[in-house]
Each structure stands twice: as structure tokens, then as C-alpha cells.
C-alpha positions in Angstrom: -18.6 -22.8 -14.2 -17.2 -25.8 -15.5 -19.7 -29.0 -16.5 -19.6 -32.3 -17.5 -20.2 -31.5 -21.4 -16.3 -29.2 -20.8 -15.3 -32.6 -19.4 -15.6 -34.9 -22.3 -15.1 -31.7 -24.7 -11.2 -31.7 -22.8 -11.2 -35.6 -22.6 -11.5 -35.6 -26.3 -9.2 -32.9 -26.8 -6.1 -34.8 -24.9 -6.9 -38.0 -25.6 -3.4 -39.3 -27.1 -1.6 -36.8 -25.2 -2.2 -37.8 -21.9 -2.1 -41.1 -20.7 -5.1 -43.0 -18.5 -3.2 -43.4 -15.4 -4.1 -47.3 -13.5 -6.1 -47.5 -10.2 -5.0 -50.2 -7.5 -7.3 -51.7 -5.4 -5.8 -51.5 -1.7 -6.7 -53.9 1.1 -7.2 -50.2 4.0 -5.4 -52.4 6.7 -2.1 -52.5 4.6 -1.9 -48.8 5.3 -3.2 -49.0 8.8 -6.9 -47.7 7.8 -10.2 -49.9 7.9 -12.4 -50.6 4.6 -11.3 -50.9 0.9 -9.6 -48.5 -1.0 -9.5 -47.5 -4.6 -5.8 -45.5 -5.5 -6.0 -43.3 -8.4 -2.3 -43.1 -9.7 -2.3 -39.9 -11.3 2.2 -39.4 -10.3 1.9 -42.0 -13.2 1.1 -39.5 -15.9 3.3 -38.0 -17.5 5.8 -35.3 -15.8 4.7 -37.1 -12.8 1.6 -35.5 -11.9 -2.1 -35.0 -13.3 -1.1 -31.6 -14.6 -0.6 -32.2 -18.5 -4.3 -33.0 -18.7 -4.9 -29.4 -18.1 -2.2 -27.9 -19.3 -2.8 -29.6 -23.1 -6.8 -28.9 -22.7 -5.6 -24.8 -22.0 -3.2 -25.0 -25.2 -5.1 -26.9 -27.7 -8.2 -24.6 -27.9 -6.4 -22.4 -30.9 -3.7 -21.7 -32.6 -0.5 -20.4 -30.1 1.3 -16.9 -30.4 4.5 -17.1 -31.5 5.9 -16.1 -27.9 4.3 -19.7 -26.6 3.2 -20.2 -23.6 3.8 -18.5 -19.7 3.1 -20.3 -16.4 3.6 -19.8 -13.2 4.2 -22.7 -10.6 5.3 -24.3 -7.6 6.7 -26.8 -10.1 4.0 -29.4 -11.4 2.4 -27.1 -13.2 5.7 -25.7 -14.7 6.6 -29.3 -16.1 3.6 -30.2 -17.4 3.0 -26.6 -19.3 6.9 -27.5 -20.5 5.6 -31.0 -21.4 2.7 -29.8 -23.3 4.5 -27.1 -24.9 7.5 -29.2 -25.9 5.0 -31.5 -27.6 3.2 -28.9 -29.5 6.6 -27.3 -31.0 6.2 -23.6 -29.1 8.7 -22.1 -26.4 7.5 -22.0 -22.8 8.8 -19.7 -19.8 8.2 -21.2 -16.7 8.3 -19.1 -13.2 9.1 -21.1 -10.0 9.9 -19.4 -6.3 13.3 -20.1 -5.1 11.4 -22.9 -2.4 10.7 -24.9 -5.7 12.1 -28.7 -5.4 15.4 -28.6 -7.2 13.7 -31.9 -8.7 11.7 -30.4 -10.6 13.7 -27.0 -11.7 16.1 -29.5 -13.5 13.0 -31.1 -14.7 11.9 -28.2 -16.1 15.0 -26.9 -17.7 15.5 -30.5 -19.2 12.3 -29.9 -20.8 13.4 -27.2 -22.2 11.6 -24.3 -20.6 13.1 -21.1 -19.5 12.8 -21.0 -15.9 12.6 -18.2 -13.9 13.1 -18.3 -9.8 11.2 -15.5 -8.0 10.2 -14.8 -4.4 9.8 -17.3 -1.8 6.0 -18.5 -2.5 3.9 -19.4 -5.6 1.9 -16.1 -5.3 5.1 -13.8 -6.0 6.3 -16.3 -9.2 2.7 -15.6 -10.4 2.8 -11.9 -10.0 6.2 -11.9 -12.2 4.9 -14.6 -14.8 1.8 -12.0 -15.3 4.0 -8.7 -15.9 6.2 -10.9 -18.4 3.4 -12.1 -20.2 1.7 -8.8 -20.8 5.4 -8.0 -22.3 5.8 -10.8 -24.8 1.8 -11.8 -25.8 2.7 -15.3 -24.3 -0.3 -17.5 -23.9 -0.9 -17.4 -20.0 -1.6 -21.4 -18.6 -2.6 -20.7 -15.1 -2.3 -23.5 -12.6 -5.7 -23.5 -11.7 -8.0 -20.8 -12.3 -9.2 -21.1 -16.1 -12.5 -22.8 -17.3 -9.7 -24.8 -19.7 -7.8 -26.3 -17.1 -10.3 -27.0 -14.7 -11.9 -29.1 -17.3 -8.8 -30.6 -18.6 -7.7 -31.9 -14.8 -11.8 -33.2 -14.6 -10.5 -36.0 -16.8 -9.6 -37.6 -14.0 -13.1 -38.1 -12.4 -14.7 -38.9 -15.8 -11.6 -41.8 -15.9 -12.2 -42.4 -12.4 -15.6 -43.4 -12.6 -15.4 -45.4 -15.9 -12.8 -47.5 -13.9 -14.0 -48.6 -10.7 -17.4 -49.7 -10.2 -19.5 -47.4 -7.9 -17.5 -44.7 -5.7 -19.2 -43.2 -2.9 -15.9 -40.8 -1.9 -13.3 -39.4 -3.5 -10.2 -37.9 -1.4 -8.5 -35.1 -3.4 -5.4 -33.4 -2.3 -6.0 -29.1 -2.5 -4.0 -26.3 -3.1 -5.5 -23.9 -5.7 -7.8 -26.2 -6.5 -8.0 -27.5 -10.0 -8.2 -30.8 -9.3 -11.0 -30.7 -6.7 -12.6 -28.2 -8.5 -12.2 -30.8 -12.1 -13.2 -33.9 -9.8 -16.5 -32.0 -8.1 -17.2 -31.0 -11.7 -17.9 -33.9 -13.3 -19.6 -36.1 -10.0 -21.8 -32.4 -9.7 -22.7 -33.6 -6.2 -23.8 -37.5 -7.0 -20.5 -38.4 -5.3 -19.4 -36.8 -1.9 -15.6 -35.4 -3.0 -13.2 -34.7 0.3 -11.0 -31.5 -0.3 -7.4 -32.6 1.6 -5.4 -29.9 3.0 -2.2 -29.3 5.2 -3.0 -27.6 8.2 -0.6 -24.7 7.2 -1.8 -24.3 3.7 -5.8 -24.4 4.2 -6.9 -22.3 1.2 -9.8 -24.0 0.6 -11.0 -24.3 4.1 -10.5 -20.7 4.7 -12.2 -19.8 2.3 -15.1 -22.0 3.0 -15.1 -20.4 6.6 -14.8 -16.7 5.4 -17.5 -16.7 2.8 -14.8 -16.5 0.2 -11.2 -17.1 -1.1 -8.9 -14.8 1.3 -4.8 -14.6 1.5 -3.8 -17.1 3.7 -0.5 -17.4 5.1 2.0 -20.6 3.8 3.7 -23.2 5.4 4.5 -26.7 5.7 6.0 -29.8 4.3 3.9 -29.6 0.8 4.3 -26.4 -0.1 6.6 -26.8 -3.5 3.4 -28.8 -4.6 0.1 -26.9 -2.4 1.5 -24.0 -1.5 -1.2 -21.7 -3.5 -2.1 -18.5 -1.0 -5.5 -18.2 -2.2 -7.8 -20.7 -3.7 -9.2 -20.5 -7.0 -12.7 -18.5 -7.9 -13.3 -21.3 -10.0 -12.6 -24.0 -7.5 -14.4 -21.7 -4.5 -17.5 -21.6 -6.8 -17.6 -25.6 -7.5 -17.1 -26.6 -3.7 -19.7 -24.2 -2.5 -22.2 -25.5 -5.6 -21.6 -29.7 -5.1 -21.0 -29.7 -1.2 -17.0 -30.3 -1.4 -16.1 -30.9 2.3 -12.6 -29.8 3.4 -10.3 -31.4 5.8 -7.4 -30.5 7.5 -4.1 -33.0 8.0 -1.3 -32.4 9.9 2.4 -32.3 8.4 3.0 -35.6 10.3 0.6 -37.4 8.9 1.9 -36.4 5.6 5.1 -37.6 6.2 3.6 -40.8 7.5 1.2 -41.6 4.8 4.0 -40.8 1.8 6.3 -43.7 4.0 3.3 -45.6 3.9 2.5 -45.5 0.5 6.1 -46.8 -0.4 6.9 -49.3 2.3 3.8 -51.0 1.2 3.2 -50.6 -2.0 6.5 -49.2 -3.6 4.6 -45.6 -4.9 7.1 -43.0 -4.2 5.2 -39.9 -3.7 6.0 -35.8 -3.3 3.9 -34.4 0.4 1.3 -33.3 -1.7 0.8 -36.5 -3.8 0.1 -37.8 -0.5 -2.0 -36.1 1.2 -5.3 -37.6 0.2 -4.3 -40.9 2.1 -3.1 -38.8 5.5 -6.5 -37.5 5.7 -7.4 -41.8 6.2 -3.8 -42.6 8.2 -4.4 -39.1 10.3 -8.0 -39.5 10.9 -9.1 -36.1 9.4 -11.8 -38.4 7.5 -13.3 -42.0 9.0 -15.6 -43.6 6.3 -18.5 -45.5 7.3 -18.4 -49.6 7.1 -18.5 -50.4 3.6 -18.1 -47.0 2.3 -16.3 -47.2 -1.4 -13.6 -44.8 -1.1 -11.2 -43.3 -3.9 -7.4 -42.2 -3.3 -6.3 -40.0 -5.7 -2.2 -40.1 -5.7 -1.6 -37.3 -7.6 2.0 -36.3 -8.3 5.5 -38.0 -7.7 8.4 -35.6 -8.4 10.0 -36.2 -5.4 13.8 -36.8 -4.4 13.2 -40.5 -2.8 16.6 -40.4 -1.2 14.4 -39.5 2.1 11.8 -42.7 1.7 12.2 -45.2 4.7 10.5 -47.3 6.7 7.0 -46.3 7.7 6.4 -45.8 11.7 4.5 -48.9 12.8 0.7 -48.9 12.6 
């Protein structure tokens, strides 16, 4: 279990290495939704997601073997373990499936990382990066199973709450769960926290439904960025313990609320970073009148070639 007191011990730990990323308020009928809205810009930190913060917290609790670090990733992840190793002066070897954005593979390499390409889905890069790291002694950064980076991505609650005054929901886009799992963490229940997930990625939902985390099949427009098969004990654990609620969106709404987010506010967003709002713009979650609700935007390595006008709302 991961608590506020692994919170500030992580916040302490990155502070200088990440950055404290800016919230916006947003008038809701900009983006075709009713009430205020707080948006978390988390695809402002750095390698474009909230990743680092977990990825540094994972690397700076001892000293490193000399083989560095080993992640798997769908490709946030990957940067942000690059990133962080980059920084710290130690090699990193980064596996991505083949699906990965090619935005983010040159990302990676560009960082310097080794990158591997294997299978179609984040569950078979995983399996490799685990054989490989029991080969070399690399320091294994998982995405979003470990105590370390759980606590490391709850930074963004503790930030959250220190930056807008009074939050009664917080929308949080899932795929193995870190994030949620960080976010539930530090509000332990005093603040209700809205799992987001595509209808053909529902790992958390599943889970929720089955009594725990089960295989789930893949799919969808988000899956370079969500497209975990299985959520995370840790993240199972914290949802179940602080009343996380889970919601499904469609891939439509997706699309819709990542148009949305730049024809009105210029934020160029990946599927994922997006899906938070589509669970407002799709209807997957109406907040009561005057209920204070935070967005949290939480990655941007996208190709925004494909950005365009948003359908009318």
C-alpha cells in the first residue's frame, strides 16, 4: 500500500527533477460540458507526460547497477525511464510493441535509450524486458506496479490539491493504473477520484467487476498510451480501499474531446491524455451543479498532423 507519508517522501525526492506542471481554469461550456473545470496539465512535464515523476522516485532510492535501468512500455513510460536515466548518467533499455507511436520510438532513441520493438501489445514488450533484465541485473522501472512509482506519479494529487482551492472530483485517465492508483493515494477517500477508461481497454473496470485484476483483451484508439492487459495489484488494491469509481468512454468521444481540447484551448493531446475530459464530452460522468471538478491531461506525445476542427457541440 502506498500512503500519503510515500507521497511527500517521492515529492521530496524529485523535487528539481520534475517540473510542477500549471492548472487552467476552464469555463465547461467551452468544451460543450456544464459547470467549472480545473485542467491539470500533466503533457507539460517533461517527456510529455506525468511519467518522470515516477520513473525518478523508482531510480533515486539507491545507488544504480552498472547495467542501468530496464522498462517496458507502450511508450510514456519508455521516455520518461530514458529521461530519468539520461539525467542520472546510467544506460537505459527500453522495450516498446511494434503498435508503439513512431513519435515516441524516435523519442526514445533520441534520448538515448536502446529500444527494443516486441509483440503487438504492452503485455508481450513486458514479458521480453523481464527475461533481459534477469540477464544483465538492470534495475527493472515498471510502468505501474511498484510502491516507488506509484508514489512518485501521487505527486500529482499532492500538487493538485496545493493548487486549486477545494476539489470535490478528480477525472483520471486508466491503463495500469499508476496514476489513479498515486491520485487515490494521497485524497485516501476525502476526494471522490473517477477512473476513465476506453471501452476496449477496461482493465480497471474488469477488474472491479471480477473481484480482481483478469487478462482483458486490447483495443482501441488509446492503446500506444492505455493499452495495459491487466491492471495493477497495486492500483486494484487502492481503488477497492478509497471507493475509485470507473467509467467507460467510447473511442469517439476520445477523438472528440482530444479536437476539443485543441480547438479551444490549443492543448494538443495523445487519445489517452484525453480521456479524462471524454468521460465529461461523452457523458460517462455528469457532475452535480456546482460540483468542483479536476481534469487531469496527462500526456501529449502525439503526431498533431491529425488535429482539426472539433465536431460542433
Amino acid at each position: 500500500m502506498v500512503d500519503r507519508n510515500d507521497i511527500e517522501a517521492a515529492a521530496a525526492l524529485v523535487a528539481g527533477r520534475v517540473r510542477e506542471t500549471p492548472v487552467i481554469a476552464v469555463d465547461g461550456a467551452d468544451l460543450g460540458v456544464a459547470g467549472q473545470l480545473s485542467l491539470k496539465l500533466e503533457l507539460h512535464q517533461h517527456t510529455g507526460s506525468f511519467k518522470p515523476r515516477g520513473a525518478f522516485n523508482r531510480m533515486l532510492q539507491g545507488s544504480l547497477p552498472p547495467a542501468g535501468v530496464i522498462a517496458a512500455s507502450g511508450g510514456n513510460h519508455g521516455l520518461a525511464v530514458a529521461y530519468a536515466a539520461r539525467s542520472l548518467g546510467v544506460p537505459a533499455e527500453v522495450f516498446v510493441p511494434v503498435t508503439s507511436s513512431p513519435v515516441k520510438v524516435q523519442r526514445l532513441a533520441g534520448l538515448g535509450a536502446q529500444v527494443r520493438q516486441v509483440g503487438q501489445h504492452y503485455a508481450e514488450a513486458l514479458a521480453a524486458s523481464t527475461r533481459r533484465a534477469e540477464e544483465t541485473g538492470a534495475l527493472v522501472v515498471h510502468a505501474y506496479d511498484q510502491p516507488e512509482v506509484v508514489a512518485g506519479q501521487g505527486t500529482v494529487g499532492r500538487e493538485l490539491e496545493r493548487q486549486v482551492d477545494g476539489v470535490d472530483t478528480v477525472l483520471v485517465a486508466v491503463g495500469g493504473g499508476g496514476l489513479v492508483s498515486g491520485i487515490a493515494s494521497w485524497f485516501d477517500g476525502s476526494v471522490r477520484v473517477v477512473a476513465v477508461e476506453p471501452e476496449q481497454i477496461p482493465t480497471l473496470h474488469s477488474a472491479l467487476k471480477a473481484g480482481g485484476p483478469v487478462d482483458i483483451a486490447v483495443g482501441g484508439v488509446a492503446t500506444d498510451s492505455l493499452g495495459a492487459r491487466r491492471i495493477g495489484e497495486i492500483a486494484f488494491d487502492t481503488a477497492r480501499r478509497t471507493g475509485v469509481v470507473s467509467v467507460l468512454v467510447r473511442d469517439e468521444d476520445l477523438v472528440r474531446a482530444r479536437r476539443l481540447l485543441w480547438s479551444e484551448l490549443r492543448v494538443a493531446t495523445e487519445f489517452g491524455g484525453a480521456a479524462a475530459l471524454a468521460a465529461l464530452v461523452g457523458g460517462a460522468y455528469v457532475p452535480q451543479a456546482g460540483e468542483r471538478v479536476a481534469v487531469i491531461v496527462c500526456g501529449g506525445n502525439t503526431d498533431p498532423s491529425d488535429l482539426g476542427p472539433a465536431a460542433p457541440h
